[in-house]
C-alpha positions in Angstrom: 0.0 0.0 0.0 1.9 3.5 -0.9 2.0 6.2 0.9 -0.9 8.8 1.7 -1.2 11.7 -1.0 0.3 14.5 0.4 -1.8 17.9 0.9 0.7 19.5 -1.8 -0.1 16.5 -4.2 -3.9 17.0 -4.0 -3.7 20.9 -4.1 -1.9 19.7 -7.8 -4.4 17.2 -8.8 -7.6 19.5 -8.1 -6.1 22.5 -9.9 -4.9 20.4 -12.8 -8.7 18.8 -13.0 -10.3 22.2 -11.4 -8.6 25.3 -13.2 -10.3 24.0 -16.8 -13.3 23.7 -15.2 -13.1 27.5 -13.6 -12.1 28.4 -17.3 -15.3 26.5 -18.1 -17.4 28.2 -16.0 -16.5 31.6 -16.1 -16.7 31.2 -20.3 -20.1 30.4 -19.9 -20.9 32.6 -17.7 -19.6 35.3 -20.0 -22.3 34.6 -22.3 -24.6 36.2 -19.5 -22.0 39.3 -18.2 -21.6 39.9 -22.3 -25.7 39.5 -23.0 -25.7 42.2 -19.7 -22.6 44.5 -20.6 -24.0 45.1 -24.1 -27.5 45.4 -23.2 -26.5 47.9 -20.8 -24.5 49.8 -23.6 -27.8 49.9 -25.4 -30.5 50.6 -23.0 -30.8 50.3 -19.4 -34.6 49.6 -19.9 -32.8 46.6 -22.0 -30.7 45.9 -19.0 -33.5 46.0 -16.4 -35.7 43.5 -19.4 -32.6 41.1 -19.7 -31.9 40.6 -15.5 -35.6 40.1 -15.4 -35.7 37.8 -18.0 -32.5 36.0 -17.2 -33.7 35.6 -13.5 -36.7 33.5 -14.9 -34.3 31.6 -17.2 -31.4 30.6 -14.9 -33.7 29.6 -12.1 -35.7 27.2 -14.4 -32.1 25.8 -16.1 -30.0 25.2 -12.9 -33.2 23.5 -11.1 -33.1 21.1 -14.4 -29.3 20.9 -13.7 -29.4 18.8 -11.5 -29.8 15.5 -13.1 -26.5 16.5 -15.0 -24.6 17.3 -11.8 -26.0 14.0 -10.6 -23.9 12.4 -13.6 -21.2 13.7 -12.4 -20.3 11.5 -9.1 -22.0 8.5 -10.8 -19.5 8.8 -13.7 -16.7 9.1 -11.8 -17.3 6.3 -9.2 -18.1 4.1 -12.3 -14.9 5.1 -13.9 -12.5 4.5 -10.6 -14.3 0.9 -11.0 -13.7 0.5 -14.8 -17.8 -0.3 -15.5 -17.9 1.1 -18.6 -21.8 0.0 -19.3 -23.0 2.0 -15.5 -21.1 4.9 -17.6 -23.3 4.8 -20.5 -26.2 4.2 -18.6 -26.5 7.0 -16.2 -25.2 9.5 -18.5 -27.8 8.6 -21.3 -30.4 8.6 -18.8 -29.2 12.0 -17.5 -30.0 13.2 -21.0 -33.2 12.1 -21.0 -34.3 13.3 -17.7 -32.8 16.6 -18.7 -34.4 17.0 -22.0 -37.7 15.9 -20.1 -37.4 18.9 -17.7 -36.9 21.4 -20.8 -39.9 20.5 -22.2 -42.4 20.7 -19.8 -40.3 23.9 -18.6 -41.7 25.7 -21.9 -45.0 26.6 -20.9 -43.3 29.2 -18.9 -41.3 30.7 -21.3 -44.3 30.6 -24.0 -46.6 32.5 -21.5 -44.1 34.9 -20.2 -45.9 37.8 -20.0 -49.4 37.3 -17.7 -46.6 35.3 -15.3 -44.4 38.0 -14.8 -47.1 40.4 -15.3 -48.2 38.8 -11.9 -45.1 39.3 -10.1 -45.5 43.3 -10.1 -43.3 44.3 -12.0 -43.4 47.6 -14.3 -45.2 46.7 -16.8 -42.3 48.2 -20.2 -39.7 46.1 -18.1 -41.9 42.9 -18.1 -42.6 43.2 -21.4 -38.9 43.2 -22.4 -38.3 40.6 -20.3 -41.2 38.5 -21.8 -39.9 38.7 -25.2 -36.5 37.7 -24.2 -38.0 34.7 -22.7 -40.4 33.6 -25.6 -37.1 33.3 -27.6 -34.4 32.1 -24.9 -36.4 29.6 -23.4 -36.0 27.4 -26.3 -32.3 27.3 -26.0 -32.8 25.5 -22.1 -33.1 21.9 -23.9 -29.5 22.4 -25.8 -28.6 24.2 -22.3 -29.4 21.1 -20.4 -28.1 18.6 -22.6 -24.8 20.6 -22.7 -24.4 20.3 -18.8 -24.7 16.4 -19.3 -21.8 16.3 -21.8 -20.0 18.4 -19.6 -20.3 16.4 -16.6 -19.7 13.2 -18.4 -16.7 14.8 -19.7 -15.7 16.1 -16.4 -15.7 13.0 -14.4 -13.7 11.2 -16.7 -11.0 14.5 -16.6 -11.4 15.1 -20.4 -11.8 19.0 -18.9 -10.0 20.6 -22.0 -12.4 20.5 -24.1 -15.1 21.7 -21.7 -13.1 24.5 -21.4 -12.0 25.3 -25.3 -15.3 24.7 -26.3 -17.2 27.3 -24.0 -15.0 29.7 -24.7 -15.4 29.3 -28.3 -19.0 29.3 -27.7 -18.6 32.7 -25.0 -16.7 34.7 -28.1 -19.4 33.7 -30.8 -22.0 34.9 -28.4 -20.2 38.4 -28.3 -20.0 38.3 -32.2 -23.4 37.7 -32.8 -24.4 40.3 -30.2 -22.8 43.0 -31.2 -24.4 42.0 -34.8 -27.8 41.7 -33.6 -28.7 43.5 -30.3 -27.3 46.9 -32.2 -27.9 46.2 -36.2 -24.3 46.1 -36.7 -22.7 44.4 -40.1 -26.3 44.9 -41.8 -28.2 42.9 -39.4 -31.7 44.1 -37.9 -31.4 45.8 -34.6 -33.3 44.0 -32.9 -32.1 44.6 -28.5 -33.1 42.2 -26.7 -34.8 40.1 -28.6 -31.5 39.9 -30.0 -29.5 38.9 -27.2 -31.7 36.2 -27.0 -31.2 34.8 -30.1 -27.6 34.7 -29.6 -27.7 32.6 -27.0 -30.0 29.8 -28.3 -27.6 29.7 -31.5 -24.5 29.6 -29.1 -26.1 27.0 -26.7 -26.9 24.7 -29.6 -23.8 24.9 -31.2 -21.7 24.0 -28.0 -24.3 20.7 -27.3 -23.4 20.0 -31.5 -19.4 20.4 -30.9 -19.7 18.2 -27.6 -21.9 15.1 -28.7 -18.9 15.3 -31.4 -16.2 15.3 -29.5 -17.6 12.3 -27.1 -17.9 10.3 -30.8 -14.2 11.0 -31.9 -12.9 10.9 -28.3 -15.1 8.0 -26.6 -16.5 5.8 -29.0 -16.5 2.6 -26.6 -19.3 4.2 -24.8 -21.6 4.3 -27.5 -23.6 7.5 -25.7 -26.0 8.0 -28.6 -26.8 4.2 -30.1 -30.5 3.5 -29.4 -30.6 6.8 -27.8 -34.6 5.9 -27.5 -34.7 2.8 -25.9 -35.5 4.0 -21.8 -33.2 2.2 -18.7 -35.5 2.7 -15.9 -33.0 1.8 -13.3 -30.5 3.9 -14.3 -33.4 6.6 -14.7 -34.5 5.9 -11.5 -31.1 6.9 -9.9 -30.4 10.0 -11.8 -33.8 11.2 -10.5 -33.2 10.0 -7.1 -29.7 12.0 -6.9 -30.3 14.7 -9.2 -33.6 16.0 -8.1 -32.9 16.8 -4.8 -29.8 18.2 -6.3 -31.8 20.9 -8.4 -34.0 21.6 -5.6 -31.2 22.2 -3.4 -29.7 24.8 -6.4 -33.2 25.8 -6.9 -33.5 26.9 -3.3 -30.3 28.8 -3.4 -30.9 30.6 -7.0 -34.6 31.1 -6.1 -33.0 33.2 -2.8 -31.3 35.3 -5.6 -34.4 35.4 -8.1 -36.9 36.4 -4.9 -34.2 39.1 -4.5 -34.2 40.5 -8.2 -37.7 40.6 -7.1 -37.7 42.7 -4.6 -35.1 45.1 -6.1 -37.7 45.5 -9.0 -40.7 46.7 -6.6 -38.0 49.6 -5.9 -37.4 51.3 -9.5 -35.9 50.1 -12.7 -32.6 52.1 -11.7 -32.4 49.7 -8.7 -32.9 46.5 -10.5 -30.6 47.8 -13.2 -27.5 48.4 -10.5 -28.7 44.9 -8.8 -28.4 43.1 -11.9 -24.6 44.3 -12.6 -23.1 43.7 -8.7 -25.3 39.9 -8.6 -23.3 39.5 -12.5 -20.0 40.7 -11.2 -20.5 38.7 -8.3 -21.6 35.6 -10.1 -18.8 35.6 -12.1 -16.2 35.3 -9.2 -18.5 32.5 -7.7 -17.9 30.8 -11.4 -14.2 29.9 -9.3 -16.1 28.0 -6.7 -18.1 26.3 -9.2 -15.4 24.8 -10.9 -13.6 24.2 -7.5 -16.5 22.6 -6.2 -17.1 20.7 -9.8 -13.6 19.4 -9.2 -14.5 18.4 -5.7 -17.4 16.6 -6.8 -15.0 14.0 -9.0 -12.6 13.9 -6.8 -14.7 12.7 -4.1 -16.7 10.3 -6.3 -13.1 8.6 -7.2 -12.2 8.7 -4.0 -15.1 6.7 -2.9 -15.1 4.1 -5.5 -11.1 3.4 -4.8 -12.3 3.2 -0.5 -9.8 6.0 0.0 -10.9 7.3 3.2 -7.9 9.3 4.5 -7.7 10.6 0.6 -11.2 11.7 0.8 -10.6 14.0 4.3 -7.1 15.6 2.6 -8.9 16.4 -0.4 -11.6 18.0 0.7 -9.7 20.3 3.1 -7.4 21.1 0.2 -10.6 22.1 -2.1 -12.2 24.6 1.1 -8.9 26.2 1.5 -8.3 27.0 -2.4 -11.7 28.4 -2.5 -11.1 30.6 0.7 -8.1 32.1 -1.0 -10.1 32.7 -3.6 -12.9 34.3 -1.9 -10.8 36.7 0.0 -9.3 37.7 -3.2 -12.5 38.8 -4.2 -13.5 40.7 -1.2 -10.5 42.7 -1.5 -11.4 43.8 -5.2 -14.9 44.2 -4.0 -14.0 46.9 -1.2 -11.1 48.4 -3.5 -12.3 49.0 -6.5 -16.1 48.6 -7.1 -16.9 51.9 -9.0 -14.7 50.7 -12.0 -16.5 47.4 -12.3 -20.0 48.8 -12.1 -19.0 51.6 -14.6 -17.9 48.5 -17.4 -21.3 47.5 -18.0 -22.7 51.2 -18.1 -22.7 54.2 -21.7 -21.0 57.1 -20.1 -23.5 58.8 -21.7 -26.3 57.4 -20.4 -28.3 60.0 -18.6 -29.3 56.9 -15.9 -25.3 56.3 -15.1 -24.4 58.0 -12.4 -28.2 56.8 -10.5 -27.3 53.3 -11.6 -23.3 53.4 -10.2 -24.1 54.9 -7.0 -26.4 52.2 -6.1 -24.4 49.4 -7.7 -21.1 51.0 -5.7 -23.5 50.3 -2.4 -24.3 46.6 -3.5 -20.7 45.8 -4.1 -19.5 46.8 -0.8 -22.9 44.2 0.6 -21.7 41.5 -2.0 -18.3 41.2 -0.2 -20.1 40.6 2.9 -20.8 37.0 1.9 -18.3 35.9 -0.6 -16.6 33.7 2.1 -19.7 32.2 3.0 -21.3 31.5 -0.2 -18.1 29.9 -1.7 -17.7 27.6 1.7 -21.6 26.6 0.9 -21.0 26.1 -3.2 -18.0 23.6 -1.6 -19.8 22.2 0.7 -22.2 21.0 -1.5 -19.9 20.1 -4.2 -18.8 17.6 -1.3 -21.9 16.4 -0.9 -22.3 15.2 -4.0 -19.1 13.9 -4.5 -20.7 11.6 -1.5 -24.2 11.3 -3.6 -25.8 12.7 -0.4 -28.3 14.8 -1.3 -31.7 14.9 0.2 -30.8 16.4 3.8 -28.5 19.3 2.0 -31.9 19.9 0.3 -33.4 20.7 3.3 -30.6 22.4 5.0 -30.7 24.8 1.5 -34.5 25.4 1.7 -34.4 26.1 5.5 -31.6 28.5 5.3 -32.1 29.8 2.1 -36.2 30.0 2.2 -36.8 30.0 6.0 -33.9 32.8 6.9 -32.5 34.0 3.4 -36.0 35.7 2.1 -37.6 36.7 5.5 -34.2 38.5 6.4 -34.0 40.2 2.8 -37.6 41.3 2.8 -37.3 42.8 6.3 -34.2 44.6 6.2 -34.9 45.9 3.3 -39.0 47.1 3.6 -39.8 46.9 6.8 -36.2 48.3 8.7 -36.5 50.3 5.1 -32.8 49.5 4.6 -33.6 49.6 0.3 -31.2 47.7 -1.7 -28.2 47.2 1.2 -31.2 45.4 3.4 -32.3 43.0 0.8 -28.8 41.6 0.4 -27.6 41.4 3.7 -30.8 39.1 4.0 -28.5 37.3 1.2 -25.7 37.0 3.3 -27.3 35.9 6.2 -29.0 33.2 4.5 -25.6 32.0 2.6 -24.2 31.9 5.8 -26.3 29.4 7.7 -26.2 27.2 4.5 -22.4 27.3 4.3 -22.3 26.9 8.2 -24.7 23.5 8.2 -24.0 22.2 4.8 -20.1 21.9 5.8 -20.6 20.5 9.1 -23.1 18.0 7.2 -19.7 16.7 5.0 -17.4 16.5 7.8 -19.5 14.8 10.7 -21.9 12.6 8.7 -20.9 12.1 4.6 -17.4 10.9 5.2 -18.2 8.5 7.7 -21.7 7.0 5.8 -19.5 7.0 2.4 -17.6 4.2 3.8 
């Protein structure tokens, strides 16, 4: 038996497996920060439209999500055990429990408009945001299949391409943008609407370039033969893992959503500054993501080779990366805030100045919780790794739903602390997730794992 991996040695492996994945993330998250800085450029009624919009459409693709980060640990625990077939198996059925979530998610981006109508919001914004919707919402079934692919892809450490591929995808997005949110080249002008289309045409390329790749790369696996013919037991699991798993991200992107909300019932200029500090701030969580991705395969392998003492090193070596990471962060945060807010802003926009003084407010609250919400992301990367699931589902809804949206809505309407109030509620909530989710890991996973 060799010797125990060293906490140097797994700090290596997770960046080598991890840093692709961060590149991963944050290129698709640039799709979003571009679709926001050039919308901004062009109207900040566009802007207010698109984080409306976007709210709706993130919340409904990350709760479908889950199925493909339930791939994930199933791949990789299949993979430490060379079963090829349980490889096929879950990630085919993780494609079709996907796909099955995107379609009976369209209703709600067909009939946008009396939905958000409902939600009291002002009416030119909903509208905006409805037609963004009736256009983007087809691109959540490419979307969701994508995430598949990339957690297949993922577990078995083939994270290069994930990587090279979103960022293809991120800079095509930006081209066809600029060509058709502003009538640029000889294209229509056509805003948001747009925007939209960009990113259905980038999401379906990507899932084209990936289910490609997988044929060239990984032909013993036979992902796509007699793609029709169902495998209820393997169904069965990647529901039983993977729903609780988007109800868990549900919980904690609904927190964010109820939040966009709220900042809506305050002005259009409110929203609009909201939507740039949660886009800056999402893109610095895209580095937990991919930490906590990495986490996720490292504790599946770990599990399927009975590496107990590999499995504690590891996952101290993953939470102390992402701390370093998340101070980082809060310095830029505290430092240098205006400059950030003011990239996604048209100096001469007569709406700047009333959008950066609010968004300069919301940055300094953003680096309130960025320890705690990249010590929760971990956490629950972890805990999947461990395909425990259905009590971080509960910890998520109690801390996000039972503290998280209370907290917001009362600091912010009824102590009439505005904007600042709503996401200290945030913080508070992200806080007793990362606070239970990681003592969750630590005191019960490990030990059930084995």
């Amino acid at each position: 038996m060799g010797h125990p991996v060293t906490y140097r040695e797994h700090a290596r492996s997770v960046l080598i497996l991890g840093l692709p994945l961060i590149g991963g993330n944050v290129a698709q998250y640039a799709v979003t920060l571009t679709d926001t800085l050039m919308l901004g450029w062009y109207d900040v009624g566009a802007l207010a439209g698109n984080v409306l919009g976007g709210m709706v459409f993130f919340v409904l693709f990350i709760f479908g999500a889950g199925f493909a980060l339930a791939v994930m640990p199933a791949v990789a625990s299949a993979e430490a055990e060379g079963n090829t077939v349980q490889v096929r198996r879950v990630t085919r059925m993780g494609l079709w429990a996907s796909l099955g979530f995107g379609l009976a998610a369209m209703p709600i981006f067909i009939f946008a408009r009396p939905i958000l109508g409902m939600m009291g919001q002002e009416a030119d914004v909903a509208e905006l945001a409805a037609q963004y919707l009736n256009i983007a919402g087809w691109g959540i079934l490419p979307a969701l299949a994508g995430m598949v692919l990339k957690s297949y892809l993922s577990a078995r450490e083939y994270t290069g391409i994930v990587l090279w591929g979103t960022v293809v995808a991120a800079l095509a997005n930006v081209v066809v943008n600029y060509a058709l949110i502003f009538g640029n080249w000889g294209a229509p002008e056509l805003g948001i609407r747009g925007a939209a289309i960009a990113s259905v045409v980038v999401q379906t390329v990507l899932l084209v370039a990936l289910m490609g790749y997988i044929l060239i790369r990984a032909p013993e696996h036979t992902l796509f033969r007699r793609f029709w013919r169902p495998d209820w037991e393997a169904l069965g699991q990647v529901v039983r893992v993977g729903l609780p798993i988007g109800l868990t991200l549900l919980a904690e992107v609904s927190l964010f959503a109820a939040s966009s909300v709220m900042m809506g019932w305050l002005g259009k200029v409110p929203l609009a500054a909201h939507g740039i500090a949660l886009n800056i701030s999402s893109l610095v969580f895209m580095v937990h993501l991919g930490l906590s991705s990495a986490a996720t395969v490292r504790v599946g392998r770990a599990i399927g080779r009975r590496d107990y003492e590999g499995l504690r090193r590891g996952a101290i070596v993953v939470l102390a990366l992402s701390m370093v990471a998340a101070l980082i962060s809060v310095v830029l945060f505290l430092t240098v805030p205006g400059p950030m807010v003011g990239l996604f802003l048209d100096p001469n926009d007569p709406q700047r100045e009333a959008v950066l003084a609010i968004g300069v407010i919301l940055m300094a609250a953003a680096a309130l919780f960025q320890l705690v919400d990249a010590a929760q992301v971990m956490a629950l990367g972890l805990l999947r790794g461990a395909q425990d699931t259905k009590v971080p589902m509960l910890i998520a809804v109690l801390a996000y739903w039972v503290v998280g949206v209370p907290a917001s809505y009362g600091l912010g309407f009824v102590l009439d602390f505005g904007g600042v109030g709503i996401w200290l509620g945030l913080a508070l909530g992200l806080a007793v997730a990362a606070g239970l989710l990681t003592w969750r890991f630590f005191a019960v996973s490990m030990a059930r794992a084995f």
